[in-house]
N, C-alpha and C positions, 0 to 999 in steps of 0.2 A: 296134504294138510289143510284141514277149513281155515277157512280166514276168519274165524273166532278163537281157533288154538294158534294161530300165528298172530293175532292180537294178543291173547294170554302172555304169550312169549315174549315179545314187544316191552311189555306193559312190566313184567317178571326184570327182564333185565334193565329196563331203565333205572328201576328201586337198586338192583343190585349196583349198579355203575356209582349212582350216585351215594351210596353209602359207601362203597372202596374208595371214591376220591374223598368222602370228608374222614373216614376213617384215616387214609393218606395224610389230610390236611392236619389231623389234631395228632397222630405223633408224632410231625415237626416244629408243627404250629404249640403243641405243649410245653416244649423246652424251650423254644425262644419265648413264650412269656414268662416264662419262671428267672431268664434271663435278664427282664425287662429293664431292673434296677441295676444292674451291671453299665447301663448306657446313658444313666442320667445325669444331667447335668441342673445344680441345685446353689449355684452361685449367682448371684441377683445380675453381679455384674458382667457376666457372659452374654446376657440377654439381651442389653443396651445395643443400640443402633449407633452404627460407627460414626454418625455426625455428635451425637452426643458429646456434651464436654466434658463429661468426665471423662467417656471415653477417649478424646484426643488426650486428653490431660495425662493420661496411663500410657498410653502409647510416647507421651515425650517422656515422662517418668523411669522408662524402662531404660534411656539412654543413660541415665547417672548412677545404674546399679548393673552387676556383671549378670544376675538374673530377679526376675518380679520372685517374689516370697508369701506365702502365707503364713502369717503368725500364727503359731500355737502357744500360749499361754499357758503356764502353771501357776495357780495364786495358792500360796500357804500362810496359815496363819496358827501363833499358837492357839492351843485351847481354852487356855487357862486367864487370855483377856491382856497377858503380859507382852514387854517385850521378846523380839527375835533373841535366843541367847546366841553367845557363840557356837556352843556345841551344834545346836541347832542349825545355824548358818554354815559351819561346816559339813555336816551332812546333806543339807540341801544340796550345798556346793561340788560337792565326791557324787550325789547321785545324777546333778547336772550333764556332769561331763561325761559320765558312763554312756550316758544316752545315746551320745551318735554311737558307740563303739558295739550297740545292742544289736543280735540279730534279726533280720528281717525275715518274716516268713516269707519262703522259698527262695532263700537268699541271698550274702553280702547282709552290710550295715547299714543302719541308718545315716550314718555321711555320707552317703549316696545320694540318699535324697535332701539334705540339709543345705543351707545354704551359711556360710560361716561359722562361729563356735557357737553354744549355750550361753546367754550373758543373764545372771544371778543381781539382780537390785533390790537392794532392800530400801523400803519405804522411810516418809521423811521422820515418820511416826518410828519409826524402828518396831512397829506390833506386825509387821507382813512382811512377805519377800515375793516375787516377782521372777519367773526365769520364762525366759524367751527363748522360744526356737523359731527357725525362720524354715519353713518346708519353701522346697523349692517348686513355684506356680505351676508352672510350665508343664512340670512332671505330677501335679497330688492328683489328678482324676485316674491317671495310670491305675490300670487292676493289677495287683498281685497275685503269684498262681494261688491264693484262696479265695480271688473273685472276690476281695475287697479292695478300695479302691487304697493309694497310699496317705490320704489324709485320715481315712479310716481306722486302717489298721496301729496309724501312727498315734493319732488319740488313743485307740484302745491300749496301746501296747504301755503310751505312759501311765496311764490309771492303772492298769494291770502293775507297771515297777512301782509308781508310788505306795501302792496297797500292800506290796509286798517286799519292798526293801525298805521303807520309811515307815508304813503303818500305818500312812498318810491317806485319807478321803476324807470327803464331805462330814461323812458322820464322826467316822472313825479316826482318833488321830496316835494311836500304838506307844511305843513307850518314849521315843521323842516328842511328844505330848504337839503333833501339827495336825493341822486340819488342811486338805488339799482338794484344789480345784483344776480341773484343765477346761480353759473358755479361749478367748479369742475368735478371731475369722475360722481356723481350722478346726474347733472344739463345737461352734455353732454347726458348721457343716456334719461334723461329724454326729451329731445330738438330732440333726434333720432326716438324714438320712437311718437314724435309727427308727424317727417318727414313721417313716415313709415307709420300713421293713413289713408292717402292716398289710402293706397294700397286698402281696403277693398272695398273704395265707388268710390271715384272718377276715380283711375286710370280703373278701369272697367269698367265704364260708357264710359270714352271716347273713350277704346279700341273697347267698344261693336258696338259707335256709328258712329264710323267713320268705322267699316268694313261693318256697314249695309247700309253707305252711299255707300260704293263699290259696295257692294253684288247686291244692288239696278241697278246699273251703269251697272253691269255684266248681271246682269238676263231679265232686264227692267220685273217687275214680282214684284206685292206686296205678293205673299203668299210663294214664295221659298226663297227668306233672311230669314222669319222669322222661317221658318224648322232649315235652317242652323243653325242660330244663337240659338235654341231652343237647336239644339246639342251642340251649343259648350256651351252653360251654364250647360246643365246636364252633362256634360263632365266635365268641372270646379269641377261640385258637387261632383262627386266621386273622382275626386285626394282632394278635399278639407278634403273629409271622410278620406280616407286615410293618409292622411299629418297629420293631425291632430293625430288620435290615434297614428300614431307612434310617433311625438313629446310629446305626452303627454304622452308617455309611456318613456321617457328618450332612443327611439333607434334611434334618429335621430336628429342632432340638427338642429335647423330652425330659420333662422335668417331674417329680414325684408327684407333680397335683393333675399334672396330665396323663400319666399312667392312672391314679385313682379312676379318673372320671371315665377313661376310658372302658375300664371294667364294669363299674357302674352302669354306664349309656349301652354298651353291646348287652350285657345282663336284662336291661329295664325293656329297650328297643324288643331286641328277639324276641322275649314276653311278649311282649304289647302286639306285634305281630303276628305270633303262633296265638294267641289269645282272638283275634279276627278270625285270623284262618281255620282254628277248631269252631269258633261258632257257625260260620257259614256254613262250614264241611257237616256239621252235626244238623242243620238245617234243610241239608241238600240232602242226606241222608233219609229224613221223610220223604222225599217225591221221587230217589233213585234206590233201585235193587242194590245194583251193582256200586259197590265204594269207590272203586275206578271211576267210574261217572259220573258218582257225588265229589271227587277232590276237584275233576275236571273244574267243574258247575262251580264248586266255590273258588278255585284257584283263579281262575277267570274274572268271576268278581269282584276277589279281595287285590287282585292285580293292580288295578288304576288307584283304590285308597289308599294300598301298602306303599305303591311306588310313587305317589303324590306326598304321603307320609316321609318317606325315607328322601326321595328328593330336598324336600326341603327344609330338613335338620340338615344335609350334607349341605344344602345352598348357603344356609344361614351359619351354620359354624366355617366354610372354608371362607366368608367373609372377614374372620379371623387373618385372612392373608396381609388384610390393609395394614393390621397391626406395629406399630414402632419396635413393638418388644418381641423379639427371639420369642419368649415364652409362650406368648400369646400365637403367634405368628404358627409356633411347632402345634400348638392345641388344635387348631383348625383344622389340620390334614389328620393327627389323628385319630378325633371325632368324625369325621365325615370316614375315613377308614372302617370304625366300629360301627357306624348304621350302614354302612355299606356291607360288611359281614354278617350283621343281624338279617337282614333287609336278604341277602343268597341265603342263610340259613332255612330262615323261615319258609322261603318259597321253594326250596329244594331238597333240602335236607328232611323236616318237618314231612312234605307230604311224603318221602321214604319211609319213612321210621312210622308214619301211619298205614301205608299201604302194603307192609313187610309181610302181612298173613295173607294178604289177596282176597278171597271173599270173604273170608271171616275178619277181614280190618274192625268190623264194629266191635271186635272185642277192646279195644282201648278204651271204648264207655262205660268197660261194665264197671258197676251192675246197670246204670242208669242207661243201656243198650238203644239208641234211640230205633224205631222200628220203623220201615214204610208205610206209611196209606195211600189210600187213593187221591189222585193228584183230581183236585176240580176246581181253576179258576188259577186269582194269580198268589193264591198262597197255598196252593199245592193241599186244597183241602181242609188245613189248618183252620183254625177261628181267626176272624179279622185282626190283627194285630193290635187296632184298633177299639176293638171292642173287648181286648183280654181283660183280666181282672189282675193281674200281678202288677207288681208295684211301679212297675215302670209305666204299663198300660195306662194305670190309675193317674200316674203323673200328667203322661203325653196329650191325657183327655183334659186332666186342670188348667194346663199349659192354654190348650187351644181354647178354653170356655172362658179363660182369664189373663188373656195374653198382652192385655195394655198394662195392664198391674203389675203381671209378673216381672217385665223388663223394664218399667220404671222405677219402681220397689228394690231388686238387685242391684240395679244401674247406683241408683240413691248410695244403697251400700255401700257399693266399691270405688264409690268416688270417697266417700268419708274415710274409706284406709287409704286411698290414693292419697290424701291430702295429709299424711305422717310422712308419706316419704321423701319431702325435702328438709325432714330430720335425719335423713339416714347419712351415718357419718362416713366416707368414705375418701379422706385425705391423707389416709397412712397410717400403720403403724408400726412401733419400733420393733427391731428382729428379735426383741424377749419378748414382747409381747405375743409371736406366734405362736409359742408352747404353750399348750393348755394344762398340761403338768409339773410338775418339779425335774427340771432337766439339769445340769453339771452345770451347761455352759452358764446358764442364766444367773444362777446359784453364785456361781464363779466372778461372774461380771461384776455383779451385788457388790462383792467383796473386796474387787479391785478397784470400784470405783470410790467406796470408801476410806482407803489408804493409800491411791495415788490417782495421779492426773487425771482426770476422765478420757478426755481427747487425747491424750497424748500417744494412745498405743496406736490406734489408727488415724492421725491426723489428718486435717485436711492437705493437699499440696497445690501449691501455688506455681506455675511455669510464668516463668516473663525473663525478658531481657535484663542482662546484671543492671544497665544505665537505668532502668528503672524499678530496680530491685529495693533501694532504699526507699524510694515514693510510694510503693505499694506496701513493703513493711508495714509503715508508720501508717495507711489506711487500713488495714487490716487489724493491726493491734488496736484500732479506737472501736471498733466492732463490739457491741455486746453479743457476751457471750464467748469471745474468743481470751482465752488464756494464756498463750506465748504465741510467737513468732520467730522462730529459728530457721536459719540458711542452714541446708543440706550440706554437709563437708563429706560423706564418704565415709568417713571416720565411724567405726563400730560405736554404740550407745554406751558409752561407760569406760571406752576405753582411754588410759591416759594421755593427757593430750586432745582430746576431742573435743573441748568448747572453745579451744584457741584455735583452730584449724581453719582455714581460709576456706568460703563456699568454692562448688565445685561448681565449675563451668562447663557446658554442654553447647558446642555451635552460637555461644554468646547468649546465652540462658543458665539462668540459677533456679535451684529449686525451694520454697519455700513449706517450712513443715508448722502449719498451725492447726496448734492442739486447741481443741475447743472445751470449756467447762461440762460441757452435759456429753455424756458416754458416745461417742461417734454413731453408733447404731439409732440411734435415739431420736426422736422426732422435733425434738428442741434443738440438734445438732445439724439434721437440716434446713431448722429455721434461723440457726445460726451462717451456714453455708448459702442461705439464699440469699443473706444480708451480706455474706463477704462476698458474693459475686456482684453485686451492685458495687460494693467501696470500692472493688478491685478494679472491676471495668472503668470506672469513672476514671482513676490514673489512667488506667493500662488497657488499653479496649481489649489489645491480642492479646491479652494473659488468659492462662487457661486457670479453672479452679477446679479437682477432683477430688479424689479417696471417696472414701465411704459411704461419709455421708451426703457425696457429692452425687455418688452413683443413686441412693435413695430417692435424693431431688431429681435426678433425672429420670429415674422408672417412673417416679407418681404422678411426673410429668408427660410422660409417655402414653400410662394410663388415663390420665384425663384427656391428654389430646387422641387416643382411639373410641372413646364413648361418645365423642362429639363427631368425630368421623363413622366410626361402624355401626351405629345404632339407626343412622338413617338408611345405611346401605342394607341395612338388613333387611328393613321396611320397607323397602322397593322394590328386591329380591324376593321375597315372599307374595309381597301383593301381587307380583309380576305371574308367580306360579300358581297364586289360587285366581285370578284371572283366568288360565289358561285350562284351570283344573275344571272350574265351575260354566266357564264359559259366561262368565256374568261379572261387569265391574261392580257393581251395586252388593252381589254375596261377598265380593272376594273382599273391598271396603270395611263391609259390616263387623266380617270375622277379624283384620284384624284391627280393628279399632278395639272391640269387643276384649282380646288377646289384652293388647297395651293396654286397656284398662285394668285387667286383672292382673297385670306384672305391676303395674302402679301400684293397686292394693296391697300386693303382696308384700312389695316394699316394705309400704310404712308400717303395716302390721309388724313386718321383719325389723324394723327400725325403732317400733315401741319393745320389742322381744330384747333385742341387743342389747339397748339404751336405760331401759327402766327393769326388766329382770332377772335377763343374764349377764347385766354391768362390763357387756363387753369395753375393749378400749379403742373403737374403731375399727374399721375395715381397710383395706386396699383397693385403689381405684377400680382394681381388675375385677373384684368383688362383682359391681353393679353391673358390668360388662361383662361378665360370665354367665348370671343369670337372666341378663336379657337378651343374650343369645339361645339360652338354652331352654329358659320359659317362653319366649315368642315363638322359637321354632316348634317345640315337643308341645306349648299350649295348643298352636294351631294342629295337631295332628288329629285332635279328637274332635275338634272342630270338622276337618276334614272324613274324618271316619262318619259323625251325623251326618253331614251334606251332603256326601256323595251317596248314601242311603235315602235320604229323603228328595235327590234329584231323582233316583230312581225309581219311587214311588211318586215324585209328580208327575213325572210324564205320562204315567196309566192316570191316577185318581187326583192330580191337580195340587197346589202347593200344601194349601192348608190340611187337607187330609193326608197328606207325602210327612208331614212336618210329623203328625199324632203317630204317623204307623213308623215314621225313620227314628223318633225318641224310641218309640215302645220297643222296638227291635232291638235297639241298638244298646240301650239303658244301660245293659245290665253288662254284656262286655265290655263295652269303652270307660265303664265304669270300676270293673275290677281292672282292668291296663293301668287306669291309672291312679287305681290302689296300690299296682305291683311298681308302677316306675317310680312312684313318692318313697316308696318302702327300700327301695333300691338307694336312693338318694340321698334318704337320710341315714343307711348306713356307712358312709362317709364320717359321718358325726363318731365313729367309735375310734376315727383315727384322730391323735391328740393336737390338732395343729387348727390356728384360729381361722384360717381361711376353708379349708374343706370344712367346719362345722357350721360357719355361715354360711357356704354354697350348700350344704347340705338341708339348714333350715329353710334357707328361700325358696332352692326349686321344688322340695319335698310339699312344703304349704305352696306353693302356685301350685305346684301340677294338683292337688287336690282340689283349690279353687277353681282352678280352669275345669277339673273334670264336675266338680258336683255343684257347680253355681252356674259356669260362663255355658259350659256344653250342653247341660240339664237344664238349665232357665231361661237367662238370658238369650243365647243365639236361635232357638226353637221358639222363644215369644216374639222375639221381634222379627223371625221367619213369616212364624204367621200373621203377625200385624202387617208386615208390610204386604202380605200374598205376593201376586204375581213378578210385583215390580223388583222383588228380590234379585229375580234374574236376567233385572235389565243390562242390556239392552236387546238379551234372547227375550222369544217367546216363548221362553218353557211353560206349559201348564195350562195358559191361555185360555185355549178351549174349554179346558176342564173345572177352571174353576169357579166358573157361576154355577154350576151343580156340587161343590164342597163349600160352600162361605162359609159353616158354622159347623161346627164340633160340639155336640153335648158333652156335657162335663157329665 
């Protein structure tokens, strides 16, 4: 056998191997992401770091109750604006109690999961009633065999009996003339995780369908989108594989914003990099016969930008590890997961599924078939890249003829949106405020708060010693903002006998339950909570203060203390890698100063958008620490995509001329990547929840700023303004550049 038909061979099976392993990968890797939402965990307080005070607060809490509860709430009101009638009150009452006795899919009852009776209150106003169920904690994330969770199913199941034994919704109130709501802890949950259903089907579909309207637009080519996009879905598969076992193993928590992104980031990434890899390959393709030794020639190439690329998105998001918060903490690993899968996709999968025909691989171009010529020189023949006439050429010449203008001009700009973004509000906001549409719970909330306590369903709770139980009382109740102060007895809410009942004692601790005037959830209710933690401590240092809205002040707290730790660790981290990428501290400096400028702009723009047009009410700390992890990292990519092009052309023809030919080459792909990863990002935006549509506005406008102002302007002006000393303390270029000083425009 010649050793060209045993290369053929070779070359034949390697294609086939690796397409049976990711064929392998994606139908297991396909059901465990369709799986994904089965594993998440969507309670703010799960998240908090075991020093937290809420969290001790909860953990002593549990001792004076036989199990921790999640309230599910039903608020009903007549239609008609009148009081509760009796009839009325009777009926609530008979479909109360039916409730535990209802069955559960795949089942047993619901007192199974309950925690003591149904208790039925009617308001002081007599115009609502109020009935409480207490799911028991311990067990609501439990799946039921419909692979709904039991807080799930259990919301659904009431809305379902009220709709249909009473008559009872939102809209609808049947011939007992009630209007009925299910809110509470377990009705929010339950209304969240309907928001996050999205994630699986739809937000995918449109992420997929609008990058293959691009990919379309980019390639003009019906069979190379659908390689592409073939990558980025078995790429999906296998971060899905892996997210999956690890959440389901308890070493990562995983919550519905972090399944989003993840899909999003493997979708955008894989593009971005099969978007490289087809241009070089399509490049290499002019100076090689054979396609086997044009993927060679580009694989090779695109190897040190992809894996400099993909490096350090995974460096900068597992920085996420520093994190206080579970949530954040679970994002890191599985972001750095998803460009990890993109990142093998693109370099393995990708060149298969091109090189599947063998010599006829160039049929993936057609019609745009790109042909061989004669290779003369260091562009294989080609016109100067330099001297092209297309748009990017035309740029890379303005750039180099006008390059002190250019970067002080842009620079000028992006400091002027820089200087919006210490408007951008990011100190919290309340858990109705994360629906973007008309949800139950929130609906629900509205109505309870109007005709009974605000605070009182979720109260704050107070631990301290009984001998200073009265002293902290009496600080507590002079609290604005707080609205009772009642000792915990044990004793069910309503039942008789219960206000005479002596507190309950725990290890020589009493529990204190105060209700606060503005809705527990509420952002008023944690600034009511941060002022009872001052009263309190002053009595009582060791007293602890939790619930709800205790849990709130301690995330946003959590939040602000990781932006002030991980934003700098990020920046170290990065610069450390494009140091080591460029071989130059002075590039690696430049890029991301350059970067953080453009996440500044993007800011305040995002802070004028929020603030003055889409009247948002706020953000969450995580907010600004999400996109400046994931705009620093994915901005510097493109960054590193021109550099590492244009080091390549200095070392032949010296900086300044490296700078006109690495734009003009590069222009047009790094410029559609990161058309497709904005386009990615912003559809997040169609899922209804206030934090995915700000992470979706921010990183979708940076990554367009960073690609068509910081990559295209700024970093290739100030390339060539500064020439050689860019890549101090090398001497790249050196020699060459007193024969390139000047670029004609």
């Amino acid at each position: 056998m010649s050793r060209t038909r045993r290369s053929a061979i070779v070359r034949a099976l390697g294609v086939a191997l690796a397409l049976l392993v990711w064929l392998a990968i994606a139908s297991v890797g396909g059901q465990a992401q369709g799986k994904l939402s089965q594993v998440q965990t969507n309670e703010a307080g799960a998240f908090l770091p075991s020093s937290a005070e809420s969290t001790l607060a909860a953990e002593a809490s549990r001792e004076f109750v036989d199990a921790p509860t999640l309230p599910a709430l039903v608020v009903l009101r007549p239609s008609d604006g009148a009081a509760v009638s009796e009839q009325q009150l009777q009926a609530v009452t008979a479909f109360a109690q039916s409730v535990p006795e209802r069955a559960v899919p795949g089942g047993g009852t619901w007192s199974d999961h309950l925690v003591g009776e149904p208790v039925v209150v009617p308001s002081e106003d007599g115009e609502a009633l109020l009935v409480v169920y207490q799911l028991d904690a311990d067990a609501a994330d439990e799946l039921l065999p419909t692979e709904e969770s039991v807080t799930e199913a259990f919301v659904a199941d009431l809305r379902a009996g009220l709709a249909d034994e009473l008559g009872a919704t939102a809209t609808t109130s049947g011939e007992l003339g009630l209007h009925a709501w299910v809110t509470g802890p377990a009705g929010f949950v339950a209304d969240l995780v309907t928001a996050f259903a999205g994630i699986d089907g739809v937000l995918l579909l449109v992420a997929l369908g609008a990058v293959l309207l691009i990919l379309v637009l980019v390639y003009r080519s019906p069979l190379l989108p659908i390689a592409v996009l073939l990558t980025a879905v078995f790429a999906l598969c296998l971060a899905g594989l892996a997210v999956y076992l690890l959440a389901k193993n308890d070493v990562i928590k995983l919550n519905g914003q972090a399944q989003g992104i993840l899909s999003i980031l493997v979708v955008g990434a894989s593009v971005d990099y099969a978007l490289l890899l087809v241009a070089r390959y399509r490049e290499e393709l002019r100076s090689a016969a054979d396609p086997f030794v044009a993927m060679r020639r580009a694989w090779l190439a695109c190897l040190e930008p992809i894996a400099a690329s993909a490096g350090t998105v995974i460096a900068g998001v597992l920085c996420l590890l520093l994190s206080d918060l579970a949530s954040n903490r679970g994002l890191g690993p599985v972001a750095a997961i998803g460009i990890a899968s993109a990142f093998l996709g693109a370099l393995t999968l990708l060149p298969a599924i091109l090189l599947v025909a063998g010599s006829r691989s160039r049929v993936f171009f057609w019609p745009r078939t790109p042909a061989p010529v004669e290779s003369h020189g260091a562009h294989g023949g080609a016109l100067d890249p330099a001297e092209g006439t297309g748009l990017w050429a035309r740029l890379a010449r303005f750039v180099g003829a006008h390059a002190r203008v250019v970067w002080i001009v842009t620079s000028v700009l992006l400091v002027i949106g820089a200087v919006f973004a210490t408007t951008f509000q990011a100190s919290g906001t309340s858990q109705a405020d994360v629906f973007r549409t008309d949800v139950d719970a929130v609906a629900g909330e509205e109505v309870l708060t109007e005709h009974f306590p605000a605070g009182s369903v979720q109260p704050a709770t107070v631990i301290v010693s009984q001998e200073q139980a009265d002293e902290v009382a009496a600080a507590a109740d002079a609290v604005d903002g707080v609205a009772s102060v009642t000792p915990y007895t044990g004793a069910p809410a309503g039942a008789p006998g219960a206000e005479q009942a002596e507190p309950k004692v725990v290890d020589g601790n009493v529990r204190l339950d105060v209700a606060t005037t503005a809705v527990s959830d509420s952002q008023e209710a944690v600034a009511t909570v941060e002022d009872l933690r001052d009263a309190v401590h002053e009595v009582a240092p060791d007293a602890l203060v939790g619930g709800a809205a205790g849990e709130q002040l301690d995330t946003q707290a959590a939040g602000e203390r990781d932006l002030r730790v991980i934003v700098p660790v990020v920046l170290l981290v990065i610069g450390v890698i494009l140091m080591l990428l460029l071989r130059s501290i002075a590039a690696a400096v430049l890029l991301l100063v350059a970067n953080v400028l453009s996440f500044a702009a993007a800011m305040g723009v995002s802070a004028v958008v929020f603030n003055h047009v889409l009247d948002y009410p706020g953000a969450d700390p995580t907010v600004p620490l999400f996109a400046f992890v994931f705009l620093v990292a994915l901005g510097v990519d493109y960054s590193i995509f021109l550099m590492t092009r244009v080091r390549e052309e200095a070392i032949v023809s010296g900086t300044r001329l490296g700078v006109v030919r690495g734009l003009a080459v590069t222009g047009g792909v790094i410029t559609s990547a990161g058309v497709v990863l904005a386009t990615t990002f912003a559809a997040l935006g169609i899922i209804p929840l206030l934090f995915l549509a700000q992470i979706a506005f921010i990183v979708a406008f940076g990554v367009l700023l960073d690609t068509l102002v910081v990559r295209s302007l700024l970093v290739p002006a100030l390339v060539h303004d500064l020439d050689r000393r860019t890549w101090w303390p090398s001497r790249l270029g050196r020699a060459r550049d007193d024969a390139h000083t000047h670029v004609a425009s």
